[in-house]
N, C-alpha and C positions, 0 to 999 in steps of 0.2 A: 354273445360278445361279438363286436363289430371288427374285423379286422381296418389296420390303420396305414396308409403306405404313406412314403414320405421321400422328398430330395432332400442331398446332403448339399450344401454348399461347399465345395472346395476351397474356396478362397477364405474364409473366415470359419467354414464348419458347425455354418447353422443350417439345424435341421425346419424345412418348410413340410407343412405337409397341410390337410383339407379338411376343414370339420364338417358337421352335419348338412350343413347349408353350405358347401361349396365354397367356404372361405379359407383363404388362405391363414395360415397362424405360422407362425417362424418362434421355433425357440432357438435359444442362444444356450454356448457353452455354460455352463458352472462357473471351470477356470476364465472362462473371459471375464463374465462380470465380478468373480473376485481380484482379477489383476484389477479392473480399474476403480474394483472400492478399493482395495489396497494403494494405488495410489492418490487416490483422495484423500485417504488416510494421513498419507505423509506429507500431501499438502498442507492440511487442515492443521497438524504439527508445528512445520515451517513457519505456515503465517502466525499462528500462537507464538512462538518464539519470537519470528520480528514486531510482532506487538509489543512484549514484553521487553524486547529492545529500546524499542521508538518510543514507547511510553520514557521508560528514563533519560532517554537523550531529551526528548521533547523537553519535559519537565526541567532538565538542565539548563538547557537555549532558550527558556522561557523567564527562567531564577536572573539571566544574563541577562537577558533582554532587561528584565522591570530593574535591575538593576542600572544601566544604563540609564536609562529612561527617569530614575530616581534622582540620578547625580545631574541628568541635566535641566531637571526643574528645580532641584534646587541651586544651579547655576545660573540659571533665568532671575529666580529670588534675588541670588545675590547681585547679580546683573541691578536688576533694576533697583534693589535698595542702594546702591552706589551711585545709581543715576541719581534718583533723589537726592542724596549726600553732597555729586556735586554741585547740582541747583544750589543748594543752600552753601557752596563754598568750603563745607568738611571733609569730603572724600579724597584719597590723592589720584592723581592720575597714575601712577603704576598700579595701585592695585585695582583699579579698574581694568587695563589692559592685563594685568594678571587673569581677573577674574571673566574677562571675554574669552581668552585661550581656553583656559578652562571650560569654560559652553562652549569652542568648538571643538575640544577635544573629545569631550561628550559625545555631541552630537554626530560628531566623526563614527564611533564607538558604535552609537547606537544604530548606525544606516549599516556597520556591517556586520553588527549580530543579526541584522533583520533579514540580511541578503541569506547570511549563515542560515539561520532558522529557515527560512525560505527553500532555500536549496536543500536542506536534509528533509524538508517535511514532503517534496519533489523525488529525491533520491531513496525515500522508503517506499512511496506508493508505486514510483516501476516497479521497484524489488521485492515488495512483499505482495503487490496483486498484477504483477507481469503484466500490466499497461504498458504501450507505446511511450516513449518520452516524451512526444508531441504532442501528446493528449495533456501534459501538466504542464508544457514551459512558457505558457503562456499565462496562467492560473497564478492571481493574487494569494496569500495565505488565507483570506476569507474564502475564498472560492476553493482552494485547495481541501479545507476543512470539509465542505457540503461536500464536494467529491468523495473524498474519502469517508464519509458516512454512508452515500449512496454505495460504494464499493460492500465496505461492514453488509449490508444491507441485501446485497447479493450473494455474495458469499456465504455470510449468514442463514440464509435461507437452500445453500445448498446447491446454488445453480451455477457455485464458480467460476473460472472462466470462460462460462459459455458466454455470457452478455458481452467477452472481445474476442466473441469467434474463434476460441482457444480448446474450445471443447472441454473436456472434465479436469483439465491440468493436464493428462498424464496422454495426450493427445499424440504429441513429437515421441515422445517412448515409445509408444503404442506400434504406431502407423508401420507400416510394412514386416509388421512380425505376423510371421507363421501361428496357428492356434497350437502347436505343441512348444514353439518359443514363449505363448505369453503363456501356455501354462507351467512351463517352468518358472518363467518370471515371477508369476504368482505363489508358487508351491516356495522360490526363494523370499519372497514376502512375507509369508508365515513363519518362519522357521526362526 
């Protein structure tokens, strides 16, 4: 049996030590990497939730949307069947001016559900994938949608907030604790 000698890290309290061929190997605490599956964990939660959110907002600002969007085509309809009308001398003129208020009113309606939609589909993706705000306020709701699939897509796969330089989520918790603070953190994670 080969004896095995090894340094302790101080600062983190990972054990380094040498194998057969003179390489280095460093193991890491237990507690450390359960604190930061454990808080993956509760990210992974989180964002489930605000999905489950955003999905029914979404689908609300969208029922609104085509609703707008309905009333002002067939405002436009009516619009121009009254055009017609008047050509041929049948139509009156109030209810044409009736029926123009009505398409702006619409169309009013519709530019601020789109802002609305716009800005909440903006206000989810900081909040539920801790992106910069700069990174969305410039993004149209088409480009907004590819974004946030590309996000799914990361996440998804596990590599969370690594791809914004965020580390595993739980980076800002983490950072300046002692290895007998995160393993309480963690032993409080479980319980």
């Amino acid at each position: 049996m080969n004896e095995v000698t090894g340094v302790i890290d101080e600062k983190d309290g990972a054990l380094t030590i040498k194998d057969t061929e003179g390489k280095e190997v460093r193991y890491a605490k237990e507690s450390d990497l359960l604190a930061i599956k454990g808080s993956r964990d509760a990210l992974q939660e989180k964002l489930g939730a605000a999905e489950k959110s955003k999905s029914a907002e979404t689908v609300e600002a969208d029922k609104r949307a085509d609703d707008a969007i309905q009333q002002r085509v067939m405002a436009e309809a009516k619009v121009e069947s009254l055009m017609e009308q008047i050509k041929e001398h049948t139509g009156t003129t109030e209810e044409l001016a009736k029926l123009k208020t009505e398409l702006e009113t619409a169309q009013t309606a519709e530019k601020g559900l789109a802002t609305k939609l716009l800005d909440l589909r903006r206000t989810f993706i900081v909040g539920a994938y801790k992106v910069p705000p700069e990174t969305v306020n410039e993004k149209d709701l088409a480009q907004l949608e590819l974004f946030e699939e590309a996000l799914k897509a990361v996440v998804g796969s596990g590599a969370g907030n690594y791809a914004f330089g965020g580390g595993g989520g739980g980076a800002n918790v983490l950072e300046g604790k002692s290895p007998m603070e995160l393993a309480q953190m963690a032993y409080a994670v479980k319980k």
